[in-house]
C-alpha positions as CSV (number, residue, x, y, z in Angstrom):
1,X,257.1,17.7,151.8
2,X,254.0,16.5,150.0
3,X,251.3,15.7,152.2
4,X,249.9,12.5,152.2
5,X,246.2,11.3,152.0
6,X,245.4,9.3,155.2
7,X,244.8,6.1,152.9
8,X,248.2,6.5,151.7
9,X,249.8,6.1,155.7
10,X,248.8,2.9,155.4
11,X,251.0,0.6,155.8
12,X,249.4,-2.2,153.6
13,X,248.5,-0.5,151.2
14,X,251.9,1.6,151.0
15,X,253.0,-1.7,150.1
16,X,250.4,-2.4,147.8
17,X,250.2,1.1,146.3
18,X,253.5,0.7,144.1
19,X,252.8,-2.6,143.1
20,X,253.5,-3.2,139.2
21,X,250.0,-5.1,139.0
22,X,248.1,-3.8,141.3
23,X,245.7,-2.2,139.2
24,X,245.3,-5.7,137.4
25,X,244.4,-7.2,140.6
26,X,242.4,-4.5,141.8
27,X,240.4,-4.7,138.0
28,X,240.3,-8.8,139.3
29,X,239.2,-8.1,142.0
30,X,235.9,-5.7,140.8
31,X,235.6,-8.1,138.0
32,X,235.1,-11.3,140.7
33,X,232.6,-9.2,142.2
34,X,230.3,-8.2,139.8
35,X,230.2,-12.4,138.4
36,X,228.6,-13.4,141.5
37,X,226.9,-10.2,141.7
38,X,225.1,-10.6,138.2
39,X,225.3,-14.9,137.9
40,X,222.2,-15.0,139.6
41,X,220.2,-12.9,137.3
42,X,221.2,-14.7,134.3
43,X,220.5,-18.4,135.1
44,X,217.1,-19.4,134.8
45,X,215.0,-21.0,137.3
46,X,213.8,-24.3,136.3
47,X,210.0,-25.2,136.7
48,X,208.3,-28.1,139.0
49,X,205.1,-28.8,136.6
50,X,203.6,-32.0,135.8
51,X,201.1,-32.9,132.7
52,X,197.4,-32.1,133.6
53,X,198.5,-29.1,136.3
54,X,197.0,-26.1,136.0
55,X,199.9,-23.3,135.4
56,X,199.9,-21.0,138.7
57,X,201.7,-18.3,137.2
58,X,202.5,-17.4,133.0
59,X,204.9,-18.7,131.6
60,X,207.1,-17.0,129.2
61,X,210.0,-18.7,126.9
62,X,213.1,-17.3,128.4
63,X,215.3,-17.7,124.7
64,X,214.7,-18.2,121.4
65,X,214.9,-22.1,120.1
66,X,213.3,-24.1,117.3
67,X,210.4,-26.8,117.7
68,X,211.7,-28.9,115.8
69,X,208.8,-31.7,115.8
70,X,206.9,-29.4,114.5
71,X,208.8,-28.0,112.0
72,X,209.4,-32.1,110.6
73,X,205.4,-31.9,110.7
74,X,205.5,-28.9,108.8
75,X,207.6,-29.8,106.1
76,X,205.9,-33.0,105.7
77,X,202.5,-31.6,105.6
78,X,204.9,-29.6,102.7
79,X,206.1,-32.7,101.1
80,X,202.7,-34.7,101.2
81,X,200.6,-31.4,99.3
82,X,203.0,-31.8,96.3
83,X,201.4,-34.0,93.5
84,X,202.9,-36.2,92.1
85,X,204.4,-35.3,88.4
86,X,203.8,-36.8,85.4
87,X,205.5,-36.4,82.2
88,X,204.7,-37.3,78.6
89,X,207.1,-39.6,76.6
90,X,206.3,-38.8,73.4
91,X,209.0,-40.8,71.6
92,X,206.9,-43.9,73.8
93,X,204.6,-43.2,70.2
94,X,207.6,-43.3,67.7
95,X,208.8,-46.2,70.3
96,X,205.8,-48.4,69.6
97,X,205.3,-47.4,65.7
98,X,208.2,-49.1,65.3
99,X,207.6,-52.1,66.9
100,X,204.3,-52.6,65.4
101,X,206.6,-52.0,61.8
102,X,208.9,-55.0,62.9
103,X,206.0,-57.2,63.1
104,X,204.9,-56.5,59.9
105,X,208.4,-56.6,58.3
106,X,209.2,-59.7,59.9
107,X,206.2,-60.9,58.4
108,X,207.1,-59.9,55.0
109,X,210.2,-61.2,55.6
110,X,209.1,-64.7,56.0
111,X,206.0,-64.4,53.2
112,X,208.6,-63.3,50.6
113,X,211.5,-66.3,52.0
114,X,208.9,-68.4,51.1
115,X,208.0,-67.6,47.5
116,X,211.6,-67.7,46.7
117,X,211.5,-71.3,48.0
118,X,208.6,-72.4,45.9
119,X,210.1,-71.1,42.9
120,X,213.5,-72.9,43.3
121,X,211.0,-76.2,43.9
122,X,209.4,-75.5,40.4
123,X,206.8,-78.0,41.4
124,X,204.8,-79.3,38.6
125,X,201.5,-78.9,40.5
126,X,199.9,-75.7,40.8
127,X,198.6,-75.9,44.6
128,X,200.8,-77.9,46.9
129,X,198.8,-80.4,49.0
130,X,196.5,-79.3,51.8
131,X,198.8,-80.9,54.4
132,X,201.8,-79.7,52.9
133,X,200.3,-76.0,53.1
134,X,199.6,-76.6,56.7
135,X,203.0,-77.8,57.6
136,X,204.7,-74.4,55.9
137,X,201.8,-72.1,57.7
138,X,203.3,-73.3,61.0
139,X,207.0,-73.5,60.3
140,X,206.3,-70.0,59.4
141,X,204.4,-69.3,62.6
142,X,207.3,-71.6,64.5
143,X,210.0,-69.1,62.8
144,X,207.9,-66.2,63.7
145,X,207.5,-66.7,67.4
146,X,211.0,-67.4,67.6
147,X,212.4,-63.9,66.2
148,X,209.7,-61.9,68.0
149,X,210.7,-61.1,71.9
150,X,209.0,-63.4,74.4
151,X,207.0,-60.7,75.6
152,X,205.5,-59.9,71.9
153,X,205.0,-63.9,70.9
154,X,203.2,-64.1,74.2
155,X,200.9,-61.1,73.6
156,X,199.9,-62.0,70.0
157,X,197.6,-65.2,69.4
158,X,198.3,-67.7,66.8
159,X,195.4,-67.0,64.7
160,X,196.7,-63.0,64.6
161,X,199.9,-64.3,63.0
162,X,198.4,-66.4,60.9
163,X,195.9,-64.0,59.8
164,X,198.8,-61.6,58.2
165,X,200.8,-64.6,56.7
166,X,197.8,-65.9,54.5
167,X,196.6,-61.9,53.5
168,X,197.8,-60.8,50.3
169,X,200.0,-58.2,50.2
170,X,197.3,-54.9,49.4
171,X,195.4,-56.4,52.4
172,X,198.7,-56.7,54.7
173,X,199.7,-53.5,53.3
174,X,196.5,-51.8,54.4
175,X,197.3,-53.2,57.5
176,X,200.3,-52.4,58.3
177,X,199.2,-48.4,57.5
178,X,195.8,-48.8,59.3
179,X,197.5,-50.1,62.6
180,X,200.2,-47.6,62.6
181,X,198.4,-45.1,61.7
182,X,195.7,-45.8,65.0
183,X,198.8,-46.5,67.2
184,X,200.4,-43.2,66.5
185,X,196.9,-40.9,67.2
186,X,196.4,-42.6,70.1
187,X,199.6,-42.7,71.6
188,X,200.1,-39.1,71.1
189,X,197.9,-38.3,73.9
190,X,198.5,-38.3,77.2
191,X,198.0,-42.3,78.9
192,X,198.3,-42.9,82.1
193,X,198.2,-46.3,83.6
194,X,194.6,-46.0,84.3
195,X,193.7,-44.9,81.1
196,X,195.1,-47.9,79.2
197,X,192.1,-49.6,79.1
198,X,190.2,-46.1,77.8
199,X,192.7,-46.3,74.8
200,X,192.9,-49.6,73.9
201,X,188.9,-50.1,73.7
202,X,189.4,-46.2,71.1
203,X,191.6,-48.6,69.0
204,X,188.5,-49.8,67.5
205,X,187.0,-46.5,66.3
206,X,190.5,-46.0,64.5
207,X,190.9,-48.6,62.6
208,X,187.3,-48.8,60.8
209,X,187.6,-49.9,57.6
210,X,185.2,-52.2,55.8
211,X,187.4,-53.2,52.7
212,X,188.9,-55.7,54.8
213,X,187.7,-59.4,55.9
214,X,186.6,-59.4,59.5
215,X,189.2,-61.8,60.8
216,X,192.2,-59.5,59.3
217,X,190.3,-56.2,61.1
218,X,190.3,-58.3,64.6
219,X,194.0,-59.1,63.8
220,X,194.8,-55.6,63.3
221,X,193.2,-54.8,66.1
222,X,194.9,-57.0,68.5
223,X,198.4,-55.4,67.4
224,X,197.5,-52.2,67.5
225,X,196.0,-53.0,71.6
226,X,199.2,-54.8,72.3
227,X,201.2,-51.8,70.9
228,X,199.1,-49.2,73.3
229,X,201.4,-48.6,76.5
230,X,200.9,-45.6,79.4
231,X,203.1,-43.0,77.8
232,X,202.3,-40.5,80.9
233,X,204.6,-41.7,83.3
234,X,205.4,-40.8,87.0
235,X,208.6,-38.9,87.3
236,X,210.2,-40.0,90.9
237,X,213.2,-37.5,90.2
238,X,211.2,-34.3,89.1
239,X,208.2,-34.9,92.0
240,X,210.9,-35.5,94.9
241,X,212.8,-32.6,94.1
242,X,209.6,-30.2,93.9
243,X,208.9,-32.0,97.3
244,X,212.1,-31.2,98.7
245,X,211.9,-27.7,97.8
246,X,208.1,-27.5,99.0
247,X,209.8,-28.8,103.1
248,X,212.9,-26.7,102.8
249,X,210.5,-23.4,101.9
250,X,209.2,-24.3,105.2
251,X,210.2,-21.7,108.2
252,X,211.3,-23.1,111.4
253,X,208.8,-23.4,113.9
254,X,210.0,-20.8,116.2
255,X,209.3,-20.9,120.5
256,X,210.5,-17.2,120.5
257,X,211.8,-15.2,123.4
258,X,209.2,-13.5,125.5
259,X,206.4,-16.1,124.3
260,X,203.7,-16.5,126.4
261,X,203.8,-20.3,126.8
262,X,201.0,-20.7,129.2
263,X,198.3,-18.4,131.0
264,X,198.5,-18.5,134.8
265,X,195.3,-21.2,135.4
266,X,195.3,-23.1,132.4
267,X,196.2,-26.2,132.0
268,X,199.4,-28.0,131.2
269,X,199.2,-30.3,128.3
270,X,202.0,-32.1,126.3
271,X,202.0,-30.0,123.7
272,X,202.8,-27.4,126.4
273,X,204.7,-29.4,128.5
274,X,206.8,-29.7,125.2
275,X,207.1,-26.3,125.0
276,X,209.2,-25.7,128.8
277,X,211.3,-28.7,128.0
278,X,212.6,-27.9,124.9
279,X,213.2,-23.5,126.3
280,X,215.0,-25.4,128.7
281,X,212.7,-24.7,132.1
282,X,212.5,-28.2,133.0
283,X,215.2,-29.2,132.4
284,X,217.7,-29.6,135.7
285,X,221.3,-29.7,133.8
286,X,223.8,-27.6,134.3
287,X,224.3,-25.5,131.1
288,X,227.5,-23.5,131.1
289,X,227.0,-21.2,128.4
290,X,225.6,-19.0,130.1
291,X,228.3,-18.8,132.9
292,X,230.6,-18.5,130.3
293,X,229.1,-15.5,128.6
294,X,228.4,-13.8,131.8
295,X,232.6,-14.0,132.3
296,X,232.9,-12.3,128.9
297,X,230.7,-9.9,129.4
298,X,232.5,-8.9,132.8
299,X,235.8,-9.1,130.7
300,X,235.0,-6.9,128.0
301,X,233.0,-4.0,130.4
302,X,236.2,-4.3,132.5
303,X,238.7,-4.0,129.5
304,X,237.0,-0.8,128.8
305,X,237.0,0.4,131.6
306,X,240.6,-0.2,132.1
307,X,241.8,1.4,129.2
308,X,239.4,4.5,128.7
309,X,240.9,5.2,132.9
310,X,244.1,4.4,131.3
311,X,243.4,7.2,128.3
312,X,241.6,9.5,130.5
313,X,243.4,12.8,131.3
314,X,242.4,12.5,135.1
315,X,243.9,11.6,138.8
316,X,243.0,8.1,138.0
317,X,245.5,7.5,135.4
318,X,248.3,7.5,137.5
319,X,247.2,7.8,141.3
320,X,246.2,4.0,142.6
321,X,245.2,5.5,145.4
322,X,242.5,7.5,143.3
323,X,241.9,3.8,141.3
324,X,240.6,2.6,144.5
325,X,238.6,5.3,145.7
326,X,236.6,4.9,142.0
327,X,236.4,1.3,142.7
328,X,234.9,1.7,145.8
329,X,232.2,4.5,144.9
330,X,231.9,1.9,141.3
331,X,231.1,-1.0,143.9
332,X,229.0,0.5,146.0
333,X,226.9,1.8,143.8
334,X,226.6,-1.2,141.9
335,X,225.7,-3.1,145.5
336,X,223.3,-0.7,146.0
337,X,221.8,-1.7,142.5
338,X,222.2,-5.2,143.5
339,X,220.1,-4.7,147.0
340,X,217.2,-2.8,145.4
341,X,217.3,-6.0,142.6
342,X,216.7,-8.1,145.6
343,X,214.3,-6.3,147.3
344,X,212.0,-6.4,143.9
345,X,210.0,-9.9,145.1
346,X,208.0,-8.0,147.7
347,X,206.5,-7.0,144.6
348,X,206.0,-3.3,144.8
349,X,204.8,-1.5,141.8
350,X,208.2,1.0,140.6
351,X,210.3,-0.2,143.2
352,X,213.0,-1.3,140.4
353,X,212.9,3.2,139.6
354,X,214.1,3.7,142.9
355,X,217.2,2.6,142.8
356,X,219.8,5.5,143.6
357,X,221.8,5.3,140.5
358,X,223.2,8.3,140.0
359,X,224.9,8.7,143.5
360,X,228.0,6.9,141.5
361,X,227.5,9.4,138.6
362,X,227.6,12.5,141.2
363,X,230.4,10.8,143.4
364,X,233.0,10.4,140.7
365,X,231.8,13.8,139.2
366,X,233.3,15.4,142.5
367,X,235.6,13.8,143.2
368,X,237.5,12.9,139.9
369,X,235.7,13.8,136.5
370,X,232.7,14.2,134.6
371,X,234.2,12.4,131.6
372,X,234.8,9.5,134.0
373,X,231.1,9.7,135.4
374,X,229.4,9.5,131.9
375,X,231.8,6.5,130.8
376,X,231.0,5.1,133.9
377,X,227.3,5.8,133.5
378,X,227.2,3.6,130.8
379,X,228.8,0.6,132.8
380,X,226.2,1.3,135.4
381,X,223.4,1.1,133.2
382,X,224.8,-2.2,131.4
383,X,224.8,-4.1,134.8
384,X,221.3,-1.9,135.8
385,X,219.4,-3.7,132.8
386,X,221.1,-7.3,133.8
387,X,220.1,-6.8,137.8
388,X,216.7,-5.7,136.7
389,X,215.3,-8.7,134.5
390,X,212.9,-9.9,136.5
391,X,210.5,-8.7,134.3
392,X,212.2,-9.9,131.1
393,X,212.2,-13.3,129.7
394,X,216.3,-12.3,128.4
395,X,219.3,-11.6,130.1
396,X,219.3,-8.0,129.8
397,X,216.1,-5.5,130.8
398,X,216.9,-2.4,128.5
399,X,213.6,-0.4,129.6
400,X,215.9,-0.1,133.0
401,X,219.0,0.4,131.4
402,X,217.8,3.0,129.1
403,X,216.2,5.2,132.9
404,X,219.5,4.4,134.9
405,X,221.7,5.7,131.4
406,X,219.8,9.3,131.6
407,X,219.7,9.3,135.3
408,X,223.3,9.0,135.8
409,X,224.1,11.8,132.8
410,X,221.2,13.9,134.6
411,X,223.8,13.8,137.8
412,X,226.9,14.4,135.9
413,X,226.0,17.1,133.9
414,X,224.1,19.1,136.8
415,X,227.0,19.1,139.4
416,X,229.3,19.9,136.8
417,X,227.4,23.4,136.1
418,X,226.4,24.1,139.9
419,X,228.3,25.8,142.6
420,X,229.3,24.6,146.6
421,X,226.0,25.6,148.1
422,X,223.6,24.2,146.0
423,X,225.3,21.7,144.1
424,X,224.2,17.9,145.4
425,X,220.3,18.5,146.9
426,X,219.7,20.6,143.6
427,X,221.3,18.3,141.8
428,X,219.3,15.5,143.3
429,X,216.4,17.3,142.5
430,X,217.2,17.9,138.7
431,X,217.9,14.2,138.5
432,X,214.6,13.6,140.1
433,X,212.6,15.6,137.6
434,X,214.7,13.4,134.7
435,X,213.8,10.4,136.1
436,X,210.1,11.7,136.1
437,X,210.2,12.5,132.4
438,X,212.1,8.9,131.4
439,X,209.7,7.0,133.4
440,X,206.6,9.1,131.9
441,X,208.3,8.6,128.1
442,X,208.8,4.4,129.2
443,X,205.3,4.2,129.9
444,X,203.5,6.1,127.6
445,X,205.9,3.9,124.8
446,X,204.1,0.7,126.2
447,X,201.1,-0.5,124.6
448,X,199.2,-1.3,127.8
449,X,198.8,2.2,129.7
450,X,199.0,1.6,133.4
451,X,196.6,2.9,135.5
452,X,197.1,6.5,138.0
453,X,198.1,4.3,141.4
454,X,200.5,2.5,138.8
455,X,201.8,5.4,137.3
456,X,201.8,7.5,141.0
457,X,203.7,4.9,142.2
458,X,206.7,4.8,139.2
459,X,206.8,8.5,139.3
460,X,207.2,8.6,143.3
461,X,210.1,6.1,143.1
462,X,211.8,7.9,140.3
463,X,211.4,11.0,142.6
464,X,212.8,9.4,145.4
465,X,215.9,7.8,143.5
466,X,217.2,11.4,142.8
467,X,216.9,12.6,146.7
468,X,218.6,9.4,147.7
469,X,221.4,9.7,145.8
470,X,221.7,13.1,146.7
471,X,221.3,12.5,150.1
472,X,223.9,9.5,150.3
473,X,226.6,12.0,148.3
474,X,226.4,14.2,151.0
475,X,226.7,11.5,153.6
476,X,229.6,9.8,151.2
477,X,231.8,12.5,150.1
478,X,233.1,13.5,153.7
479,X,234.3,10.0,154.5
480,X,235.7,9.9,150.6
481,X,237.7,13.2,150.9
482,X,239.1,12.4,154.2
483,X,240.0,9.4,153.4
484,X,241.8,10.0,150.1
485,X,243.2,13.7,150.6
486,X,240.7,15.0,147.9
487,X,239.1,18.8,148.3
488,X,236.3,18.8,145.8
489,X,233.6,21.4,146.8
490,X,234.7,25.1,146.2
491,X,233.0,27.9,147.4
């Protein structure tokens, strides 16, 4: 008959032992554990400050997030350095050619109406009387003002009018061509509304000619002025778009994580004080993203862990009795983790390189497999870098992730090659000296070397985490092999 491990004459957990879901509950269970274990060491405490206080520590953004008043000022200051744009109408130029042409024609119009009328007369005199003369000058001028638009009749004087109906038709001829002729030149340069006057006055220059009467060169000249319009024009569309795309080539003003917000003694102004609220450190709600990520992350670590025990060739697969013996050296490692975390506020220099790590590597190496130690390793490290943020503005601390990782494969791989006698103090030793040579690398990586007490101080407590854990394995592994039945030092 088989015997059984003293664990396994227990009564309760006989009962439990069998149990179709125990290892779900017992993954529950562990997975409950490490929430409140790690929820403390991912919610950030919030800050009592007031404007005008001076800042008695730095201040770092804890996360990432846009200032967005500042980036709206940004873009704006974007928008406002954009010019406007202007663009030339050239067919303004053919536009008002033409208009100064219907003047003219209209004028011919009503000049040549009005021969035809005195020939159908056949008056007997040769000049009509000086009244009736008058009478047909201003129905002409009547008729005239009527067909033009309001806005041309307005803009033209009576006398102009009258000027082109009494010319012959050489002199009205000459200037029709002379006023076109000035109003095309001119408008084929660029006028903006403040240059109006500027061109109107040139209009003058143009049309210089001397073989006509002075009255029909000021009437030319007052078409041509009238015909004279801005033809460089303000385009709303084209100046609105380039403005647009001026704000949206605008980065976001980023507070980014790890930002040094304020210097320990300076003051707190609002432009600071803007700063912690919007990273969140003043404000007092309850944000439950984070809880909610720290659940998946225990989720997915456990799911892992489930199935690579699951997949692994090992004890564990089957014996739940073995399951909870790795759940216990899992837990108390990670407790240990969790109790050197704490013990970080008395604010010893290293302290965090102390922690005995690979006693869980050098535990399950013994007593199950080293294939489970490394995976496990890895777990170990994961939680390692959350526990170990103080010194972090984000969740996880990879600089002590990256040390407990090599620590705990340091472990594995050492007992795995060494014999009974010598195994767990020289393996303690051996994962000493790789602590030593992380923690030397870590340091030497930083920017900002630290000083020899500094650096005698890291490398003592990365000494010290390899005796410790060598020194608690030896203290563990009787209770653990009692307990569970397991012989797992040879000679």
């Amino acid at each position: 008959m088989k015997k059984q491990s003293p664990i396994d004459q227990l009564k309760w957990w006989q009962r439990l032992r069998d149990h179709r879901y125990i290892r779900i509950i017992l993954f529950m269970i562990v997975s409950i554990i490490l929430y409140f274990l790690m929820v403390g060491n991912i919610i950030h405490d919030t800050l009592d400050v007031r404007l005008s206080e001076m800042a008695d520590r730095d201040i770092r953004a804890p996360i990432t997030v846009e200032h967005r008043s500042e980036t709206d000022e940004r873009r704006a200051e974007a928008r406002d350095s954009i010019a406007p744009v202007y663009e030339l109408k050239r067919e303004y130029a053919e536009n008002q050619v033409r208009k100064v042409h219907d003047i003219f024609d209209l004028i011919t119009q009503v000049r040549n109406e009005e021969e035809e009328e005195l020939e159908e007369e056949e008056l007997e005199e040769d000049e009509l009387p000086l009244s009736t003369e008058e009478e047909l000058l201003e129905d002409r001028l009547v008729y005239i003002k009527e067909v033009l638009s309001p806005g041309t009749s307005n803009d033209l004087s009576d006398d102009t009018l009258l000027t082109f109906l009494q010319a012959t038709d050489s002199q009205l001829q000459i200037a029709r061509e002379s006023t076109t002729n000035a109003v095309y030149e001119i408008m084929s340069e660029s006028i903006s509304t403040r240059d109006v006057s500027d061109a109107k006055r040139e209009v003058e220059n143009q049309i210089a000619i001397s073989t006509v009467s002075n009255r029909l060169l000021d009437a030319m000249v007052e078409v041509a002025q009238f015909a004279i319009i801005p033809n460089y024009i303000y385009d709303a569309d084209a100046t609105q778009q380039l403005r647009e795309e001026a704000a949206e080539n605008v980065e976001p003003v980023l507070i980014r994580e790890g930002e040094l917000l304020v210097r320990e003694g300076e003051m707190i102004n609002h432009e600071v004080y803007e700063q912690l609220r919007l990273v969140g450190l003043l404000d007092d709600q309850v944000h439950f993203l984070p809880y909610i990520g720290l659940a998946m992350l225990v989720i997915l670590m456990m799911a892992m862990l489930s199935y690579y025990l699951s997949q692994a060739k090992t004890s564990v697969q089957t014996n739940n009795s073995h399951l909870l013996m790795f759940i216990i050296i899992f837990l108390i490692t990670v407790i240990l983790m969790k109790v050197v975390s704490l013990l970080e506020v008395i604010e010893i220099i290293g302290l965090a390189y102390a922690v005995p790590v690979s006693l869980g590597a050098m535990l399950i190496t013994l007593l199950i497999h080293t294939r489970i130690a490394l995976f496990t390793s890895v777990m170990f490290a994961i939680m390692g870098s959350v526990f170990f943020n103080n010194d972090t503005v984000g969740t996880f601390n990879f600089t002590y992730g990256f040390y407990m990782l090599f620590s705990g494969f340091a472990g594995a791989y050492f007992l795995e090659k060494s014999n009974r006698v010598s195994r767990i103090l020289r393996a303690g030793l051996f994962v000493s000296g790789i602590n030593i040579v992380v923690v030397v690398t870590l340091l030497f990586l930083k920017s900002v070397q630290p000083s020899w007490i500094e650096l005698g101080m890291h490398l003592g407590f990365a000494f010290l985490s390899g005796f410790v854990a060598s020194v608690l394995t030896i203290g563990l592994l009787p209770f653990l092999e009692a307990g569970f039945g397991i012989l797992s030092l040879h000679d």
